[in-house]
Each structure stands twice: as structure tokens, then as C-alpha cells.
C-alpha positions as CSV (number, residue, x, y, z in Angstrom):
1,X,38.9,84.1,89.0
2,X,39.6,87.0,87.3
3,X,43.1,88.0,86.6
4,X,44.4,91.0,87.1
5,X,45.3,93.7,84.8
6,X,48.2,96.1,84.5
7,X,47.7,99.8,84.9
8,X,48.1,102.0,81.8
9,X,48.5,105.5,82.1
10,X,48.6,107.8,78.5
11,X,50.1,111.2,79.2
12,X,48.6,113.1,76.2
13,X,49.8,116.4,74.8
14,X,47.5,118.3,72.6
15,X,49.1,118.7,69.2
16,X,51.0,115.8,69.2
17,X,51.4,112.4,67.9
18,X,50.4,110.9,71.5
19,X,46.9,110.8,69.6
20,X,48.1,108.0,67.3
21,X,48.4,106.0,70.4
22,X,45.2,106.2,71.8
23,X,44.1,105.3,68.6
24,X,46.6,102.4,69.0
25,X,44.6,101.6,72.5
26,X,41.3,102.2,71.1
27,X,41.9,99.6,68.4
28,X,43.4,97.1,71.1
29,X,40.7,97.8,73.2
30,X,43.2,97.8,76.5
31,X,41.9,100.1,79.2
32,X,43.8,102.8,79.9
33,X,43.8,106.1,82.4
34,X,43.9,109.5,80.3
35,X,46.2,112.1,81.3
36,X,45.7,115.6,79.3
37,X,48.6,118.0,78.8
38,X,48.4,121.0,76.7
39,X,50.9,123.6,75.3
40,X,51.4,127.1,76.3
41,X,50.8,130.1,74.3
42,X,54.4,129.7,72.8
43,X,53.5,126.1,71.9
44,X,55.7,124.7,74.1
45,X,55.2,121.2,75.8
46,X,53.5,121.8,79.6
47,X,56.7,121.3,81.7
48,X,55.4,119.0,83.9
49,X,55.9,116.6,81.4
50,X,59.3,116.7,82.2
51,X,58.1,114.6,85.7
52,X,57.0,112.1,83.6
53,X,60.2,111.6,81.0
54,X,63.2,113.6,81.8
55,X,62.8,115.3,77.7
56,X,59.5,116.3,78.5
57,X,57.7,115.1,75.1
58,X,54.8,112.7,74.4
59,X,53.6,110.6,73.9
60,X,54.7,108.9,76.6
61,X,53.0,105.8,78.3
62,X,53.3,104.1,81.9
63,X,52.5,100.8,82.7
64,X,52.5,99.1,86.1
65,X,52.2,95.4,86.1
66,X,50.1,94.3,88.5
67,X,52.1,93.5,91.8
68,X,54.8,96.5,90.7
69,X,55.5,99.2,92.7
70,X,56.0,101.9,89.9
71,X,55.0,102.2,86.1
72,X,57.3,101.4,83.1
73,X,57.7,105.1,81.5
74,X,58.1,104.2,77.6
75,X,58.8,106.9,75.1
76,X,58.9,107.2,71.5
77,X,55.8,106.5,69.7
78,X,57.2,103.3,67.4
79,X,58.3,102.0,70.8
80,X,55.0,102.2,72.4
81,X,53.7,100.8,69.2
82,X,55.9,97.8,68.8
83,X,55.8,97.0,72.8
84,X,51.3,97.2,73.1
85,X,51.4,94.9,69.4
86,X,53.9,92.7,71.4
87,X,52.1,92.4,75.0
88,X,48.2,93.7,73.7
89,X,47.6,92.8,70.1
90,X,49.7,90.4,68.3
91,X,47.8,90.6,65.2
92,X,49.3,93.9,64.7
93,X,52.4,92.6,64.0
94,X,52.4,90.5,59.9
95,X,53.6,86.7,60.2
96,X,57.4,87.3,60.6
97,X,58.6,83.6,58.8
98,X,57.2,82.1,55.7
99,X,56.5,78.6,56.9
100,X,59.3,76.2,56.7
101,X,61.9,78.8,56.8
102,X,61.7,80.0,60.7
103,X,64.9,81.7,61.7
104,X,66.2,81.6,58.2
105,X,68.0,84.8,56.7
106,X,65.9,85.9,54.3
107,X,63.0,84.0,55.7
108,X,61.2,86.8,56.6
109,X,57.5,87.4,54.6
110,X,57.3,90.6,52.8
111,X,54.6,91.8,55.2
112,X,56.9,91.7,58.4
113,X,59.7,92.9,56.6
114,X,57.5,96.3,55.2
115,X,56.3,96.4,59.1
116,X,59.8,96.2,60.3
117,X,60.8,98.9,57.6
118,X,58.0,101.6,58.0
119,X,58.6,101.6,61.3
120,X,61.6,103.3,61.2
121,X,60.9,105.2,58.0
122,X,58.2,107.2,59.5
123,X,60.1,108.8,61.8
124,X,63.2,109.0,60.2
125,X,63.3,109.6,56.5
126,X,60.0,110.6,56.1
127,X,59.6,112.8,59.3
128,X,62.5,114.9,58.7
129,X,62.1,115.7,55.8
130,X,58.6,117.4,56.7
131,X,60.2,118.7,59.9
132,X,62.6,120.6,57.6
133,X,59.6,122.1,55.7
134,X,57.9,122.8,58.3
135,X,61.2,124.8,59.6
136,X,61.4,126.5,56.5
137,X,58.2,127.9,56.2
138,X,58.6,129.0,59.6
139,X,61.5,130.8,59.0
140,X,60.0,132.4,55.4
141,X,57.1,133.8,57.3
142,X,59.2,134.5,59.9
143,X,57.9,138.3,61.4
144,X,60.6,141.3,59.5
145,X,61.5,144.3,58.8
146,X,60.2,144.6,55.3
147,X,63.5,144.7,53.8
148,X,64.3,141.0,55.5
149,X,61.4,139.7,54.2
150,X,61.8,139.4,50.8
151,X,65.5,137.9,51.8
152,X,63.6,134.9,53.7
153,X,62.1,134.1,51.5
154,X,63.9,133.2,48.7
155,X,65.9,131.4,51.3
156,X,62.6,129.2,51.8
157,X,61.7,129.3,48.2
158,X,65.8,127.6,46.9
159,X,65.7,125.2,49.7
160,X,62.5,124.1,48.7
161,X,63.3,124.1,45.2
162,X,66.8,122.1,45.3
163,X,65.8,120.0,47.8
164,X,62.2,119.7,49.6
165,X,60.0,119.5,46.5
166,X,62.2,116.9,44.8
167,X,62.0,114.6,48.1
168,X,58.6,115.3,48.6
169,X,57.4,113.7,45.4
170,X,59.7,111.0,45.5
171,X,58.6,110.1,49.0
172,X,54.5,110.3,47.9
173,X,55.4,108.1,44.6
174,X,57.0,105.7,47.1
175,X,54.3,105.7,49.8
176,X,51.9,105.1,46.9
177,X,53.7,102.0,45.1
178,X,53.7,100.6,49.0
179,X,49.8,100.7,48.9
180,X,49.5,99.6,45.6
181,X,51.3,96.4,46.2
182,X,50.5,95.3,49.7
183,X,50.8,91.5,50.4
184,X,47.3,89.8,49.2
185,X,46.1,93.2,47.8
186,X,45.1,94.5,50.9
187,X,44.2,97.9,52.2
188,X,46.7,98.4,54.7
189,X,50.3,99.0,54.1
190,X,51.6,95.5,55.4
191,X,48.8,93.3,53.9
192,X,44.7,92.9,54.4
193,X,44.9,93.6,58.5
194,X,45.8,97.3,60.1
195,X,49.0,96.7,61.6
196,X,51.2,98.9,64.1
197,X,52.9,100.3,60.8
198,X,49.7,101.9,59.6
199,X,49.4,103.7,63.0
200,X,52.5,105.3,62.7
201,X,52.1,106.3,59.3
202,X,48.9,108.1,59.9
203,X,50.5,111.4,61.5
204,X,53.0,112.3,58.8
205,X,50.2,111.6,56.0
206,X,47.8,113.3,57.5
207,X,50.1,116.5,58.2
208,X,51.4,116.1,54.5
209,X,47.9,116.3,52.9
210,X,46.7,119.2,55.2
211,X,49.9,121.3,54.8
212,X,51.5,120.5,51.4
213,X,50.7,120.5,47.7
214,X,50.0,116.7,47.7
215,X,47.0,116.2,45.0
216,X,44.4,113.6,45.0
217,X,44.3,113.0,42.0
218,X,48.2,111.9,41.9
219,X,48.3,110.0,44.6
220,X,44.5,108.1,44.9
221,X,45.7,105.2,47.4
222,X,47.3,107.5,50.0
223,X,43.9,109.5,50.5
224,X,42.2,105.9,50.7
225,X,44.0,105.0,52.9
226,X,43.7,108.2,55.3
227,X,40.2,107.5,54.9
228,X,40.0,104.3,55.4
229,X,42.0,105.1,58.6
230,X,39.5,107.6,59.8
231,X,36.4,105.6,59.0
232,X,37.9,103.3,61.9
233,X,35.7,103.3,65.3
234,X,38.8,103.8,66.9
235,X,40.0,106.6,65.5
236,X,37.0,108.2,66.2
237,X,36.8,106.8,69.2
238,X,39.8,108.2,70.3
239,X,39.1,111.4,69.1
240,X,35.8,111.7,71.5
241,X,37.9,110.4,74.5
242,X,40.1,113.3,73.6
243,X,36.9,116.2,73.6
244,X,35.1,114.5,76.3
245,X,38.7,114.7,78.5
246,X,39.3,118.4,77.4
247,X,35.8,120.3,76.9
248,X,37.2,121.0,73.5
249,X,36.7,120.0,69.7
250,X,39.8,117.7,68.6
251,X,41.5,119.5,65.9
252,X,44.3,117.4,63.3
253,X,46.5,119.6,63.1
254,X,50.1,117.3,63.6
């Protein structure tokens, strides 16, 4: 007898990182429900959202248990991540203990314990730091009076220089030492299997090669790895669910 499955529900909104999770489902192969949201001409998240999560961002997935008589709403895209590698795909989550020292401080392998760490770096250290360029630009190009302009943008060009360029090429050094020593060589940032870490770190690494100065040629692993990433059947996999959904050509653009 067949048992039966729980109900998940992705609310999508279009240029957002909810489509690193449907990669994440793709990959998992869990059946889901699609919901689309897009954003209004001010770029602004569809308010109705907001009836989903009470912030009104995505992604955001439901899941009702079979039996239940409403979805789990979970928010924050490392949380989805970490709770579908716990309940979908275990294999996205390294070995946590090297053998003989389970529970141990400092027991840990040094593929859980990069999982455990870029979890939280993507979306803190390094996604601030391009959320604060991405202000910054914003406000250089910002539409003025002609005598503003030139005003703004100095402002963007000394906050770039005393602070974003530095931590930009101290963060792409760093991201490329993590490929470069992986656990077993692999070609994924925690070792040789693609892990919920690699589906987080997608979205800021794909926005910082499409918008910023970051060169090929000085950073060789981190454009492998994007690669690599998008050469996956469920990456473009979920990107056909996305057109197929919508009636429109998926476009990166995080």
C-alpha cells in the first residue's frame, strides 16, 4: 500500500531567490504544487504574499503532512534548505562525525562543518555586502538634477573604494580557496556530492559575476562551479517549470 505523501506548496516570486529552491526540489525530486507571484512595476513583492507570511517575501514554502489540517509556512531560504535535506534528501547534508568520535567537540568532519558555515555566510556576510553595492549603485544612478549628480556619485565611488572593492576581492579569494580545497577534491564546496550549501551559494555568485567586476581569469573555480551548477538537469529543470508556469523566458537576474 502506498503511503501517503505530504502536500508541498512553493509560493514563487519572480526575481527572487525562491528559484534556488525549486532547484532544491528539482534535485530532490519531491513533488511539489507551483505557485507564481510576480512584482509590480515598482518591483515590489505582490502583496498577497503577505497572506502567505505576514513579511510578504519568498521564498516561502508550505507543507501539510498528510492527516494535517493546514500547511507548515517556512521562510528563509537556508531554512527551507536545511529542513527538505533533513525530511527529503539526507545526502545533502556531509557526514556530520568522523567515525569513532560521534558527539565529540571537535568531532565534526570538515565537510559538515563548511556545510554548517556557508550556510550562514551566504546570507550574512556575503549577502550584505552585495546588498550594500547594490544600494550604492542605486543611489549613484539615482535620477538628479545635474548638479546632484556628480555629488552621488562620488558618494558611490569612496564607499566603494574604502570599503566595497576591498571586501569584494577578499570575499572572491575566499570563495575560491573553499573550492580549491574541498574534502576529497571534489567539485562541490563541501566535498564530491552537491549539498544544500551549494544551493544557497548559487544566487549571490551568480549575481556577483553578472553585476560586478569579478574576472575569470582570477577566480577559474568559482565560474566552474556556476557551471557546473547550471549544467545540472535540475537547474534547468526548474527553470522550464518556471516558463512553462508563467508564458515567459526565465531571466537570472538575482
Amino acid at each position: 500500500m502506498a503511503t501517503e505523501q505530504p502536500k508541498v506548496t512553493l509560493y514563487w516570486l519572480e526575481k527572487s531567490r525562491s528559484q534556488r529552491i525549486l532547484m532544491m526540489l528539482e534535485e530532490l525530486k519531491v513533488p511539489y504544487e507551483l505557485k507564481v507571484f510576480k512584482r509590480d512595476a515598482n518591483n515590489l513583492a505582490d502583496p498577497a504574499l503577505k497572506d502567505i507570511h505576514p513579511l510578504g517575501k519568498s521564498p516561502v514554502l508550505g507543507v501539510k503532512a498528510p492527516g494535517a489540517e493546514k500547511e507548515i509556512v517556512i521562510a528563509e531560504s537556508a531554512n527551507i534548505v536545511e529542513y527538505l535535506a533533513e525530511h527529503f534528501g539526507k545526502g545533502m547534508i556531509p557526514k556530520r562525525w568522523a567515525d569513532g568520535k560521534e558527539g565529540q567537540v571537535g568531532g565534526e568532519t570538515d565537510g559538515w562543518l563548511r556545510y554548517r558555515y556557508l550556510m550562514h555566510y551566504c546570507e550574512g556576510s556575503l549577502m550584505s555586502l552585495l546588498v550594500v553595492g547594490l544600494v550604492v549603485s542605486q543611489i549613484a544612478n539615482a535620477p538628479a538634477p545635474f548638479f546632484i549628480r556628480p555629488i552621488l556619485r562620488g558618494i558611490g565611488s569612496k564607499v566603494r573604494g574604502a570599503f566595497l572593492d576591498r571586501n569584494y576581492e577578499q570575499n572572491w579569494k575566499f570563495i575560491e580557496e573553499q573550492l580549491a580545497t574541498t574534502p576529497e577534491g571534489g567539485d562541490f564546496f563541501c566535498g564530491k556530492e552537491l549539498t544544500g550549501a551549494d544551493i544557497m551559494m548559487l544566487f549571490p555568485l551568480e549575481g556577483a559575476t553578472m553585476m560586478l567586476d569579478v574576472k575569470r581569469e582570477q577566480y577559474p573555480k568559482m565560474y566552474a562551479w556556476i557551471e557546473r551548477m547550471h549544467e545540472r538537469e535540475s537547474y534547468k529543470a526548474a527553470i522550464k517549470k518556471v516558463e512553462d508556469a508563467t508564458g515567459e523566458k526565465y531571466e537570472v537576474i538575482p
